[in-house]
C-alpha positions as CSV (number, residue, x, y, z in Angstrom):
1,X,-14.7,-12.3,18.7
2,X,-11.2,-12.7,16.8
3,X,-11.7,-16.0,16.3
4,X,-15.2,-15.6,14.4
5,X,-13.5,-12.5,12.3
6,X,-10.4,-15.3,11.4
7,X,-13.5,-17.6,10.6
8,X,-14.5,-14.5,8.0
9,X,-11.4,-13.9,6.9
10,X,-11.3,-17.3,5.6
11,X,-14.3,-17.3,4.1
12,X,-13.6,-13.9,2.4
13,X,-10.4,-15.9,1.4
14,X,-12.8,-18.8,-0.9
15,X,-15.1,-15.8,-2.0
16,X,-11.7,-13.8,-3.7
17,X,-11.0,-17.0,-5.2
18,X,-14.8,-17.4,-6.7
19,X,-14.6,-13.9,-8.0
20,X,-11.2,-14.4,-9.4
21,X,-12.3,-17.0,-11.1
22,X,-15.7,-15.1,-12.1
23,X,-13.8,-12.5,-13.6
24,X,-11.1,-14.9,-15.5
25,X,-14.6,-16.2,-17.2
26,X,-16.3,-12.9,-17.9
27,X,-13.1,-11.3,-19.4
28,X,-13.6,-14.7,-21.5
29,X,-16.8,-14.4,-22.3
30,X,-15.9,-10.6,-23.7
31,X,-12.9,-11.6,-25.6
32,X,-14.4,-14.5,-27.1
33,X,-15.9,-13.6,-30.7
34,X,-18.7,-16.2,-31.7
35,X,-20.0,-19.8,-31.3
36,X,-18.0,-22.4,-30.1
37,X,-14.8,-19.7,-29.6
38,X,-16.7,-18.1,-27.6
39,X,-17.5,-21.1,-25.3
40,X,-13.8,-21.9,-25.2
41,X,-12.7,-18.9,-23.8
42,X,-15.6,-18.6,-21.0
43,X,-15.1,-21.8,-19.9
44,X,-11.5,-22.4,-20.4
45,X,-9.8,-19.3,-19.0
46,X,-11.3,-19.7,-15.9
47,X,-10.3,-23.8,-15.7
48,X,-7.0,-23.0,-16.8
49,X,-6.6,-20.3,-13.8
50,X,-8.4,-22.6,-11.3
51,X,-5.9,-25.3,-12.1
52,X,-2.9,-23.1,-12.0
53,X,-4.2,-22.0,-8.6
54,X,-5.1,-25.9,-7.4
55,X,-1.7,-26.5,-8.4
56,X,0.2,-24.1,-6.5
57,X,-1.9,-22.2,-4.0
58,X,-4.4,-24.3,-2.5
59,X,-4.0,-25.4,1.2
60,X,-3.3,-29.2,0.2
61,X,-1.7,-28.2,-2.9
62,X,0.9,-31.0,-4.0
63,X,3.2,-28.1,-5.6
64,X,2.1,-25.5,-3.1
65,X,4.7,-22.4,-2.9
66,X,5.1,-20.9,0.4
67,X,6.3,-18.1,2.1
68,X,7.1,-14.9,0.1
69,X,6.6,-17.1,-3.1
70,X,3.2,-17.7,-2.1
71,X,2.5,-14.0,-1.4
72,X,3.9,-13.1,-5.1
73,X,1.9,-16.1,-6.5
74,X,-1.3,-14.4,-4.7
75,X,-0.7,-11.0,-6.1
76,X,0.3,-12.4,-9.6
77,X,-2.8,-14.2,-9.9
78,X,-5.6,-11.6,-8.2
79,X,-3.6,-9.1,-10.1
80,X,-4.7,-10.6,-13.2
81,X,-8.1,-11.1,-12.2
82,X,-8.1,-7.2,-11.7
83,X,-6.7,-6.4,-15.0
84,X,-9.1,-8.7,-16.4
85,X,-12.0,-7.2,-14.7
86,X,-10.3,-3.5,-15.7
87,X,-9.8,-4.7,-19.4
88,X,-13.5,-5.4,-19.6
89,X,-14.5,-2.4,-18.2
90,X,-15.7,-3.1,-14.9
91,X,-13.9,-0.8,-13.0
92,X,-15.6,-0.2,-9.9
93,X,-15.8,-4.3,-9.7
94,X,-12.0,-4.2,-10.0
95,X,-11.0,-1.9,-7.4
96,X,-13.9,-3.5,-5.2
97,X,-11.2,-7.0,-5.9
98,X,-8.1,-5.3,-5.7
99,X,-9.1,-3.9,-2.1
100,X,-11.0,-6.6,-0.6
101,X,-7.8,-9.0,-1.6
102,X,-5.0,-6.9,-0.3
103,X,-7.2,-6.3,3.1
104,X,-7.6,-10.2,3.2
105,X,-4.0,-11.1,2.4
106,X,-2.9,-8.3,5.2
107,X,-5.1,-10.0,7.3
108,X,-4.0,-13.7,6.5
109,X,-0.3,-12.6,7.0
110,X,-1.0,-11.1,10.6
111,X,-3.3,-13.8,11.9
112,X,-0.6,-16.3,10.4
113,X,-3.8,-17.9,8.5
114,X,-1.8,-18.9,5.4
115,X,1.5,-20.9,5.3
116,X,4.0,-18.0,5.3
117,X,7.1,-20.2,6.2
């Protein structure tokens, strides 16, 4: 049973990182004024954050920070994705982020799921 709700967790873990990057674009897409400015920001805001996160975060990550930085980096980058969602008025979407995340990062810290060391 724990090990199919670790499974989960690391699945919610892939699905955070999807939204984040779902919100990075959307707040794009509303900041954005017209035409080709527009496409810029949709698609680059969200490249630009899934490169920063590729970078640093990612499991095979050549840069990857670990331990409390990696925790900081988390919250730094969901963080944004909130305020993003928040700036854009989509509230309820982020505190429905906010709260799944911190759940799953509680979660990946006790069941020692992401490299805290």
């Amino acid at each position: 049973m724990v090990k199919s709700l670790k499974i989960i967790n690391l699945l919610v873990s892939f699905l955070l990182e999807l939204g984040a990057l779902a919100a990075f674009s959307y707040w794009g897409f509303k900041l954005g004024s017209e035409g080709i400015a527009k496409v810029a920001m949709t698609l680059g805001v969200p490249i630009v954050a899934a490169l920063t996160w590729g970078t640093f975060a990612a499991p095979r990550a050549a840069l990857r920070v670990r331990g409390w930085r990696y925790s900081v980096f988390a919250v730094g980058f969901f963080g944004l994705a909130v305020a993003s969602l928040a700036a854009t008025g989509q509230f309820a979407l982020a505190i429905l982020l906010g709260g799944v995340f911190i759940s799953n990062h509680v979660l990946l810290y006790l069941w020692r799921q992401a490299d805290w060391g």
